[in-house]
DRENKE-153976 format. One line per 4 residues: number of its first residue (from 1); their letters; for each residue z, x, y of N, C-alpha, C, O. Coordinates in steps of 0.05 Angstrom, whole numbers. Atoms other than C-alpha are relative to their C-alpha. Example, Ala and Ser with C-alpha at 12.3 -4.5 7.8 and 13.67 -1.06 7.14 Angstrom:
2
1) AS) 0/18/-24/156/246/-90/0/18/24/13/39/24  -1/-16/-24/143/273/-21/14/-15/22/18/-5/44
//
This chain:
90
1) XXXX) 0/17/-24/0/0/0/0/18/25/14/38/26  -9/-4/-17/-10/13/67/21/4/24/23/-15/38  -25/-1/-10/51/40/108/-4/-22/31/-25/-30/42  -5/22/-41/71/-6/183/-27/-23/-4/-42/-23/16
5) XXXX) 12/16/-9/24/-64/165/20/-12/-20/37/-16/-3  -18/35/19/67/-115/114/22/-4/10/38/14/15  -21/2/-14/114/-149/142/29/2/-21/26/5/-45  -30/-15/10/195/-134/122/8/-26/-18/13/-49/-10
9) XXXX) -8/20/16/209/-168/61/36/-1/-3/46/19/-11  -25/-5/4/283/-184/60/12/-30/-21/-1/-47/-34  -16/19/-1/335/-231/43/13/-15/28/24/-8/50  -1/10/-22/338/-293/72/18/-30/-17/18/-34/-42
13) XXXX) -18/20/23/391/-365/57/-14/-21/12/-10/-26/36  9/29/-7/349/-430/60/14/-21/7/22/-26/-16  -14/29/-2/387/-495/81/-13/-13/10/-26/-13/30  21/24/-2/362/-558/62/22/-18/17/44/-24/7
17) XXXX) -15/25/-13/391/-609/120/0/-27/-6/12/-44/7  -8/27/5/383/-666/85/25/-3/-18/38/-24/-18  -24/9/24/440/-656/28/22/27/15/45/31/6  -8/-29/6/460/-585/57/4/19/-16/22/35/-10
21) XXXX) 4/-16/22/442/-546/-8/-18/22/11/-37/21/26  9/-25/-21/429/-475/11/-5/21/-25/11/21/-44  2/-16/17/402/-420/-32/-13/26/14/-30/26/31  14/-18/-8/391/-348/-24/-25/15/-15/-23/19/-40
25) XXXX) 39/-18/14/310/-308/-42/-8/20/22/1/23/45  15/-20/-12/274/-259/-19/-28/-4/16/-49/-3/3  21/7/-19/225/-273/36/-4/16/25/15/27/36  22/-9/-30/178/-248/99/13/-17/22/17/-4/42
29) XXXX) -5/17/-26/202/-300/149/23/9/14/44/20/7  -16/-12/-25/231/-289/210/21/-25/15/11/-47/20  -14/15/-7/289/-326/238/21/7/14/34/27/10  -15/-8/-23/332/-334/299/30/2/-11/42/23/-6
33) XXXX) -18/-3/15/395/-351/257/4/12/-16/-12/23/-31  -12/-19/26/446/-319/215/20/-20/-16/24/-40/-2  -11/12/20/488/-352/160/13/23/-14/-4/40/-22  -16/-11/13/551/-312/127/0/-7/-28/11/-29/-28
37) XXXX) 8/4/28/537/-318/49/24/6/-10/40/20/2  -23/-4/15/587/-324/-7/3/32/-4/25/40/-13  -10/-28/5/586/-250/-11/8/15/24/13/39/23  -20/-10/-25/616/-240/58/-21/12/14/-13/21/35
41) XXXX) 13/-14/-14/553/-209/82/-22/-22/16/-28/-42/3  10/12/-21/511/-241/143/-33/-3/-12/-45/17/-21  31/7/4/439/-267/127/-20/-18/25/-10/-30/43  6/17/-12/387/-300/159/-10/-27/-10/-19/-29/-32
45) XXXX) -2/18/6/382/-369/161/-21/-16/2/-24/-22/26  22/10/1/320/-409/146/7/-38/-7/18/-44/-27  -6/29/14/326/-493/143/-25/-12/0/-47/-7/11  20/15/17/290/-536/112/-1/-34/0/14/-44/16
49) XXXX) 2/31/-4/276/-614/105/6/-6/-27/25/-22/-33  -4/8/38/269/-614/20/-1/23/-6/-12/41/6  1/-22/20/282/-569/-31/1/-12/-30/2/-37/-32  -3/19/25/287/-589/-104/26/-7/0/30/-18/-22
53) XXXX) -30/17/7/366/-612/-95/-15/-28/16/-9/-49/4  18/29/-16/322/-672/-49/-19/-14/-4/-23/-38/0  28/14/2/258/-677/-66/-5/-22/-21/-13/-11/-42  7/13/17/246/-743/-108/-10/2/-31/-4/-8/-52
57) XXXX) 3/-2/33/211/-715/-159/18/24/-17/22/24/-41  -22/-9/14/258/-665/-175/22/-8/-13/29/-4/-36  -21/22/12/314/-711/-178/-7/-25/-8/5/-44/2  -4/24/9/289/-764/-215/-5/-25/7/-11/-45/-7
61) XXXX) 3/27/-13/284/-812/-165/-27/-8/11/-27/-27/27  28/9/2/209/-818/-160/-13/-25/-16/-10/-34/-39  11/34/6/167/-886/-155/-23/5/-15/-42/16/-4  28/-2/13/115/-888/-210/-20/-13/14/-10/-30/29
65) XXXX) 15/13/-16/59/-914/-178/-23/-16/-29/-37/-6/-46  20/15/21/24/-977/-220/-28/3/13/-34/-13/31  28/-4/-1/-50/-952/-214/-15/-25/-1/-27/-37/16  21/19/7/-81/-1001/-256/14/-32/22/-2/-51/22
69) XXXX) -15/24/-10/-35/-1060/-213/-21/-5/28/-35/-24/35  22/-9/-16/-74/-1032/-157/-27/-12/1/-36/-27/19  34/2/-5/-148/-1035/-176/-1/-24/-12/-25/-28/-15  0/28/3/-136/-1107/-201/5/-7/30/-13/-21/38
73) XXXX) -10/22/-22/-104/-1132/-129/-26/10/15/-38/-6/29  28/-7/-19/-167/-1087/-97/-18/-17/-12/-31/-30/4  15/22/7/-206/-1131/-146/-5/-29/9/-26/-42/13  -3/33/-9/-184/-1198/-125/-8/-3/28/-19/-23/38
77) XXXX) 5/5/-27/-189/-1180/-55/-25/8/13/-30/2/36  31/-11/-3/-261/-1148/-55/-19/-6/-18/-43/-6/-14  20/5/16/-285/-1166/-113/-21/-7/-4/-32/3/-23  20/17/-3/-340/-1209/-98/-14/21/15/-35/29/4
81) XXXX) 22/-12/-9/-368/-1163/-45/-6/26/-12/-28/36/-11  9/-27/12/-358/-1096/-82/-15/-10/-26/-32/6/-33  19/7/25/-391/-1127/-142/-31/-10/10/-51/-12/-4  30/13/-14/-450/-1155/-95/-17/21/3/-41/21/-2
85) XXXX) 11/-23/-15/-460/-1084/-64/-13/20/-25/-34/34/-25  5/-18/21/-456/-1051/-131/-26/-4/-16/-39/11/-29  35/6/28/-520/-1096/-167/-18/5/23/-41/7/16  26/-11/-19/-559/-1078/-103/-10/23/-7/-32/26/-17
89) XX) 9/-29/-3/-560/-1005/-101/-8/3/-42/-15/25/-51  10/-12/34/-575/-1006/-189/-31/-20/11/-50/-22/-4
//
């Protein structure tokens, strides 16, 4: 690698503000805050909106989405003209 072009990979503590679940990794990003870590030593502090302690489909709480429920109610409600449009263009 090139020396003085990649930027300074360090340690850095994410906090997600929606639950406040915070974890520390190793990352490039730059940040105005610091955060004191369970190991007594000062980090910087990166927040966040979701992380997997939040995000739906991590936890479980994700809405299946009925597909086929779907292209039936688009049926009923178009049906007639998307079926009109479709024997034209064959």
């Amino acid at each position: 690698m090139k020396p003085n072009i990649h930027p300074e990979y360090k340690e850095v503590v994410f906090l997600d503000v929606s639950n406040n679940f915070s974890f520390k990794t190793r990352s490039t990003m730059n940040t105005r805050e610091t955060i004191k870590w369970e190991d007594g030593k000062e980090y910087p502090l990166a927040k966040i909106e979701t992380s997997s302690e939040s995000h739906p489909f991590y936890t479980g709480t994700q809405k299946i989405m009925d597909t086929a429920g779907r292209v039936e109610k688009f049926r009923q409600k178009f049906g007639a003209k998307a079926g009109a449009k479709a024997s034209v263009k064959e």
